[in-house]
C-alpha positions as CSV (number, residue, x, y, z in Angstrom):
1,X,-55.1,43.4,-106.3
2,X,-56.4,42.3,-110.1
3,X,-57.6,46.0,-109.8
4,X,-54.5,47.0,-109.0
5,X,-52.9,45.0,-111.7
6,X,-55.2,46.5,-114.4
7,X,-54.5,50.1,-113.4
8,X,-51.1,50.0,-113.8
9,X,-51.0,48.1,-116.8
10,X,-53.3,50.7,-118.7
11,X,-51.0,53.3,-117.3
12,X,-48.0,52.0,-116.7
13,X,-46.4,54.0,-120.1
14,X,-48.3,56.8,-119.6
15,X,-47.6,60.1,-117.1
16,X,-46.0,59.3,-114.1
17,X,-47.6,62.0,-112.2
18,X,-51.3,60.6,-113.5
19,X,-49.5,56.9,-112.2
20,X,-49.0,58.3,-108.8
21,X,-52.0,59.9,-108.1
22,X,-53.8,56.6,-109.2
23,X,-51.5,54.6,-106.4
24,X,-51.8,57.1,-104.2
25,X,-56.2,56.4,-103.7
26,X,-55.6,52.2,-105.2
27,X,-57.7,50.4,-102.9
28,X,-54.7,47.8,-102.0
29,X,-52.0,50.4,-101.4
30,X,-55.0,52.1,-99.0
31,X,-55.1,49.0,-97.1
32,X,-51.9,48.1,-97.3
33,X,-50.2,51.3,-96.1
34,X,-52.7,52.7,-94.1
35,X,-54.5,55.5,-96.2
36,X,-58.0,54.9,-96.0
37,X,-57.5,54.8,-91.5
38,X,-55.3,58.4,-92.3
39,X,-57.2,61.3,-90.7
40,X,-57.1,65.2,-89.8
41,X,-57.7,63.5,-86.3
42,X,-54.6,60.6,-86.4
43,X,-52.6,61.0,-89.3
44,X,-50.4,57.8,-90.6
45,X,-47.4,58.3,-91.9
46,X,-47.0,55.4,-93.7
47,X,-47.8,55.9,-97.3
48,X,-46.1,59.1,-97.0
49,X,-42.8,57.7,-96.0
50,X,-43.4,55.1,-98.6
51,X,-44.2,57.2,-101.7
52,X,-41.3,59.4,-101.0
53,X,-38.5,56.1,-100.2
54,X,-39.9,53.6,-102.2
55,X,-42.0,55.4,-105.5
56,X,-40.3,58.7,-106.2
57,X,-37.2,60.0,-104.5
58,X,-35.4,57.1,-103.0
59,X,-34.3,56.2,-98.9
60,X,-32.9,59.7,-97.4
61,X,-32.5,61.1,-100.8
62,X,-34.0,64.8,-100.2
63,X,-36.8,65.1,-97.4
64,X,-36.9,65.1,-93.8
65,X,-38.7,63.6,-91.1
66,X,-40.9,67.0,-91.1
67,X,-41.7,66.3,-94.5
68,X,-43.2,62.7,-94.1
69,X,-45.2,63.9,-91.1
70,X,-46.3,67.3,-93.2
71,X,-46.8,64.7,-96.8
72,X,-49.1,62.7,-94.0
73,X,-51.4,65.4,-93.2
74,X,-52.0,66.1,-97.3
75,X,-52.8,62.9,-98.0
76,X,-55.3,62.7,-95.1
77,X,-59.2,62.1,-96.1
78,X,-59.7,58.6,-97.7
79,X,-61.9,55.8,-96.2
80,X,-63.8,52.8,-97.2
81,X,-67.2,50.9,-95.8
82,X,-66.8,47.5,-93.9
83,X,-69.1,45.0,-93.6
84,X,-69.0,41.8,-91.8
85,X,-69.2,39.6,-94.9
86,X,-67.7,42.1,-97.6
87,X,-64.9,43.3,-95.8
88,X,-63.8,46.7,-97.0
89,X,-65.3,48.2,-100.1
90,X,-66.5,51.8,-101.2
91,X,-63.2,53.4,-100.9
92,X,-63.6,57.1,-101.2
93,X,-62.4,60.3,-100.2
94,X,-64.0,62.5,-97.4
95,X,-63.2,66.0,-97.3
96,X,-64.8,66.0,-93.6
97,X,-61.6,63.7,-92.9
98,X,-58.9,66.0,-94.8
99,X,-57.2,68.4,-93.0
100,X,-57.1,71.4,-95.1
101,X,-54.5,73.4,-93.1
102,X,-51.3,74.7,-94.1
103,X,-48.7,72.2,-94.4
104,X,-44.9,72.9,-95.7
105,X,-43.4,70.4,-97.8
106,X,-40.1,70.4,-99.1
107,X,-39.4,74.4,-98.1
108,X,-43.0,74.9,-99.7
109,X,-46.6,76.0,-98.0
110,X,-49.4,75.7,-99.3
111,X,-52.6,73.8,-98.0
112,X,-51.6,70.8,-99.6
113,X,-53.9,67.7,-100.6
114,X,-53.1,64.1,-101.7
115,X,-53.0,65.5,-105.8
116,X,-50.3,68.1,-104.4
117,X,-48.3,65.3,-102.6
118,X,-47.8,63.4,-105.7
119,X,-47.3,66.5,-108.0
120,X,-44.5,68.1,-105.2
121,X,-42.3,64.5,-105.5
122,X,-42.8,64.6,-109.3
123,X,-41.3,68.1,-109.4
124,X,-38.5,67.3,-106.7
125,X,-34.9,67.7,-107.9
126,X,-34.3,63.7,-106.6
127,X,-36.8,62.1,-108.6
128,X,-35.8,62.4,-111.9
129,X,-32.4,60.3,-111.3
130,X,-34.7,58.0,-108.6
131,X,-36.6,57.3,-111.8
132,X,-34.0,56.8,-114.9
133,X,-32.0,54.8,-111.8
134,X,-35.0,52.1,-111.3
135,X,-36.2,51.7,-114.5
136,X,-32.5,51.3,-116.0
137,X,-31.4,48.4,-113.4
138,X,-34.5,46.5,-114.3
139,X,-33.5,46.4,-117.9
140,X,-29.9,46.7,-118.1
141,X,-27.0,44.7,-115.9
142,X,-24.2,47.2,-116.5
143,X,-23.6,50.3,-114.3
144,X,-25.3,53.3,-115.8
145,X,-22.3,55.8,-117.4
146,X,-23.0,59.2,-116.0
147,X,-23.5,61.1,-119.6
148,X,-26.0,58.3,-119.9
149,X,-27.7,59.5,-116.5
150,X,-27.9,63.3,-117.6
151,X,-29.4,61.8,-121.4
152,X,-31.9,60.2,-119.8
153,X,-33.1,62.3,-117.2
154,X,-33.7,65.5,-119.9
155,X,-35.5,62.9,-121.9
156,X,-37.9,62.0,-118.9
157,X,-38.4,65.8,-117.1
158,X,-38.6,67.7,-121.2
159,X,-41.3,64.8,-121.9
160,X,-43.6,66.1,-119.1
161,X,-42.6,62.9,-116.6
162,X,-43.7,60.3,-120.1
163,X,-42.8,57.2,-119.1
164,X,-42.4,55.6,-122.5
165,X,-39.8,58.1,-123.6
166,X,-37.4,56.8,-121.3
167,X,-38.4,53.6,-121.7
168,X,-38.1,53.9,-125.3
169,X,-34.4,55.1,-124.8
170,X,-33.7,52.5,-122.7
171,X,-34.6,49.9,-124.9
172,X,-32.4,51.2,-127.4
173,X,-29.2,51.7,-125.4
174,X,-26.4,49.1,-126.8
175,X,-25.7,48.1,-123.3
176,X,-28.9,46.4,-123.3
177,X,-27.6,43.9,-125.7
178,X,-24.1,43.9,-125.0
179,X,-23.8,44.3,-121.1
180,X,-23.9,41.1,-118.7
181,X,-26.8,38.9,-118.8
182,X,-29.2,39.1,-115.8
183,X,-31.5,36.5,-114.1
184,X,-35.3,36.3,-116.0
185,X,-37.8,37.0,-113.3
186,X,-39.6,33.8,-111.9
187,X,-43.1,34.7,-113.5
188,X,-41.4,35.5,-116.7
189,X,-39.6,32.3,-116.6
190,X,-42.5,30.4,-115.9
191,X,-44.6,32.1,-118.8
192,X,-42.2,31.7,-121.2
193,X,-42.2,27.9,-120.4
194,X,-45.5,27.9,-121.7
195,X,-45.5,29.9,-124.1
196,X,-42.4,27.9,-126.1
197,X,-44.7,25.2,-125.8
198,X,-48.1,26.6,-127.0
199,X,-49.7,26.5,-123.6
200,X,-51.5,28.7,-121.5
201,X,-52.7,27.9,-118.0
202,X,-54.5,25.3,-117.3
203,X,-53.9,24.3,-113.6
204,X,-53.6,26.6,-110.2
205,X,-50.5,24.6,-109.5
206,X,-48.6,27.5,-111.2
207,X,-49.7,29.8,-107.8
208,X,-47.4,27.7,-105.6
209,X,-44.7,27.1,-108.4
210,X,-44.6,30.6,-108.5
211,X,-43.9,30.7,-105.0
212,X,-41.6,28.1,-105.1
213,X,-39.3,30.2,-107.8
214,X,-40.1,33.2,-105.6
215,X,-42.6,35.8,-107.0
216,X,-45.8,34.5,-106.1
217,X,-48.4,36.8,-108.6
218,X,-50.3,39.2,-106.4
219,X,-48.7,38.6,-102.8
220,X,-45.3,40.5,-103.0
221,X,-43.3,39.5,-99.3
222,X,-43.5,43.8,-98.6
223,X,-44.4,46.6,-100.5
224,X,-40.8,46.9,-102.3
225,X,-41.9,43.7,-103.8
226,X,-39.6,41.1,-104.6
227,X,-35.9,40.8,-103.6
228,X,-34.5,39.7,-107.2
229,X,-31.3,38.7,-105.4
230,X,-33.5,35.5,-104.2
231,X,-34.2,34.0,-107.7
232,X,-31.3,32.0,-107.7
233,X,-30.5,30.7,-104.2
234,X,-30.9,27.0,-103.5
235,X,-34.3,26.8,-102.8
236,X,-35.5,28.9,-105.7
237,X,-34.0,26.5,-108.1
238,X,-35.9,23.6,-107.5
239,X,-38.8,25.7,-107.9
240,X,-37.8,26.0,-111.4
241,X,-37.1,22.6,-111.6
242,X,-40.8,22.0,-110.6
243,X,-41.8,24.9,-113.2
244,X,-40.1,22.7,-116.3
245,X,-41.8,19.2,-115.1
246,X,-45.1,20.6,-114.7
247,X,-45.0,22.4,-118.1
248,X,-43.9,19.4,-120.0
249,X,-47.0,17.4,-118.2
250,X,-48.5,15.6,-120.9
251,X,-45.4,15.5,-123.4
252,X,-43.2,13.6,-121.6
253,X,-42.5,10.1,-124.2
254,X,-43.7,6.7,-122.4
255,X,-40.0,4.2,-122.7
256,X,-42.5,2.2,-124.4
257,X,-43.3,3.7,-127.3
258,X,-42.2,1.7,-130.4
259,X,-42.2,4.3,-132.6
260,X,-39.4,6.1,-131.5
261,X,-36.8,5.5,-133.8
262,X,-34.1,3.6,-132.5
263,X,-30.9,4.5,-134.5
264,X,-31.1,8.2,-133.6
265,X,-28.0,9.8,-133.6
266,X,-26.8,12.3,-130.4
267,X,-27.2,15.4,-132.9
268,X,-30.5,14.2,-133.7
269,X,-31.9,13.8,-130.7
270,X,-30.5,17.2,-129.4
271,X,-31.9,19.0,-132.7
272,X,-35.4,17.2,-131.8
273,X,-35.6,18.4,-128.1
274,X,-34.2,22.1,-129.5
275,X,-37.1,21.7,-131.4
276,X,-40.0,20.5,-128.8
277,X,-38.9,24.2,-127.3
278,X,-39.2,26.1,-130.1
279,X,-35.8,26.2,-131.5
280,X,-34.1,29.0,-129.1
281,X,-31.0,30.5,-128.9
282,X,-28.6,28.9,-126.9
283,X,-24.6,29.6,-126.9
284,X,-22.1,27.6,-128.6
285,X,-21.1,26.1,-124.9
286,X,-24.8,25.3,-124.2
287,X,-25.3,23.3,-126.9
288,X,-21.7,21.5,-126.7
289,X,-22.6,20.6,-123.4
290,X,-26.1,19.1,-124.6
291,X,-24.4,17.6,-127.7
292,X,-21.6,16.1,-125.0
293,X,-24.6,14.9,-122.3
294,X,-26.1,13.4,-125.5
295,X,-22.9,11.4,-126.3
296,X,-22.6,10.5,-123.0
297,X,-25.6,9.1,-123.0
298,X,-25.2,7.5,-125.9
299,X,-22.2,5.2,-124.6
300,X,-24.6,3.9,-122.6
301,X,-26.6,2.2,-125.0
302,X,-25.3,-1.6,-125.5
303,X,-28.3,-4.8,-126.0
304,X,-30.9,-4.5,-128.3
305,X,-33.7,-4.1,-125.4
306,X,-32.1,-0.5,-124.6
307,X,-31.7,1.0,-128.0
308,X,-35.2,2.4,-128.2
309,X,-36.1,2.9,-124.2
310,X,-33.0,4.7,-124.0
311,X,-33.1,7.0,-126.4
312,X,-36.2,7.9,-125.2
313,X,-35.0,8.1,-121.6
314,X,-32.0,10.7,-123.1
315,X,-34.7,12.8,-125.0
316,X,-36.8,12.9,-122.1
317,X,-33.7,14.4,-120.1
318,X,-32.8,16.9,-122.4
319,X,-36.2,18.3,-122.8
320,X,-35.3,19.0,-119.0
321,X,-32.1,20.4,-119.3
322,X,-32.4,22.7,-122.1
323,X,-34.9,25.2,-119.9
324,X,-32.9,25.1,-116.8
325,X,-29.6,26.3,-119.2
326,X,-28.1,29.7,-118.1
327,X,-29.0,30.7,-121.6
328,X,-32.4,30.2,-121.0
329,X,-32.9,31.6,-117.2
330,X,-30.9,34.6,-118.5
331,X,-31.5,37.6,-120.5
């Protein structure tokens, strides 16, 4: 998987033809769906059914049963060593385990290999829109307009299937910046936790957190990944509860401490938690509502004893609150 990861991260703007064809042999997705045990002898069909539903065209947009058992057959041949210690390793294609026959694919013959499987969904009529369809609802909230659709889609087939073109023009559309706000992913929430606070990673406790807010690094649920619908329910929220306290480990102010100044104001003490965070943006109502908490809390304070331990207590909180705004869990 760490291969996997680097792979696709040096090519992940580059060609999306070049992209496929690297998937297509990956060790993990060999395993995973079955290519390196698919043979002129049994083929598998499921990497072909995958690459067409799930990478390129999109479920029942285009091909036919035929066409995942004929896409099986081309992408026959790969295989890997086992050992009873190493597990599978050596992955590698074998022409002896290719069939080389004739196959038709999408109306075409040819005798078609795994490079030929990739290149025919590329060149499909469906994958184009498949494409500018998935990469714009990661970045963008708001319904794609159909002008933008057609824009998009001769940006991506004229570039020679570039993936940075069209996500260049993505990144540029206004609706990125003024369409509805949508849910930061669980690892990105989690990283940018620690990177508002100068830290890196420092425990493996950040595995299960990640699990907890539901995107586990590495061990997607199925090989469509993550269901970002999930990043929000009940259970995924504590997990970012749990992401906030275990990033502010070692920051958190003891109700001890004398030093804390004990005629701090509520604005103060919401400018100085704004602060431990890096100063981000937050909405006028977000930071009424922190301002208002603040007050609140403020009321609160009434002997002597309590006007130091309770500020600290109120700073403490907001330091909490402020990641777990919608401001900040949104984008």
């Amino acid at each position: 998987m760490l291969g996997q990861n680097r792979m696709m991260r040096a090519r992940a703007l580059g060609n999306f033809h070049d992209l496929l064809v690297q998937v297509t042999r990956d060790p993990a997705i060999l395993l995973w769906l079955s290519g390196s045990s698919n043979t002129k002898y049994s083929p598998n069909e499921n990497y072909a059914r995958e690459m067409m539903e799930l990478f390129t065209l999109g479920a029942d947009r285009g091909y036919s049963q035929r066409d995942v058992e004929e896409q099986a057959r081309a992408l026959t041949g790969f295989a890997a060593d086992w050992s009873e210690g190493r597990g599978p390793y050596n992955f590698h294609f074998d022409p002896k385990l290719h069939d080389d026959g004739v196959k038709e694919i999408f109306g075409k013959r040819g005798r078609f290999g795994y490079r030929d499987s990739c290149w025919l969904c590329v060149e499909h009529r469906s994958h184009p829109s498949f494409m500018v369809s998935k990469l714009w609802n990661y970045f963008i909230g708001a319904p794609i307009p159909s002008s933008v659709t057609r824009s998009l889609q001769r940006v991506y087939v004229r570039s020679g299937y570039e993936v940075r073109p069209l996500v260049e023009a993505i990144l540029r559309h206004p609706l990125l910046y003024e369409g509805p706000r949508m849910v930061i992913p669980p690892v990105v929430y989690c990283a940018g936790l620690l990177r508002a606070l100068g830290q890196t990673i420092t425990t493996d406790s950040w595995a299960w957190i990640g699990e907890m807010t539901g995107q586990r690094l590495f061990e997607p649920p199925n090989v469509a990944g993550w269901d970002y619908t999930h990043w929000l329910d009940t259970s995924r929220w504590s997990g970012r509860l749990t992401a906030v306290n275990y990033a502010l480990d070692g920051t958190v102010i003891a109700d001890t401490d004398k030093r804390y100044p004990a005629d701090e104001t509520p604005s103060q003490v919401v400018a100085k938690a704004l602060s431990h965070w890096g100063d981000p943006q937050l909405s006028s109502g977000t930071r009424a509502n922190l301002e208002s908490f603040s007050r609140s809390a403020q009321r609160l304070i009434k002997g002597d004893w309590e006007q130091t331990g309770y500020r600290i207590l109120r700073q403490n909180a907001l330091r909490v609150l402020i990641p777990t705004t919608p401001d900040w869990q949104t984008c």
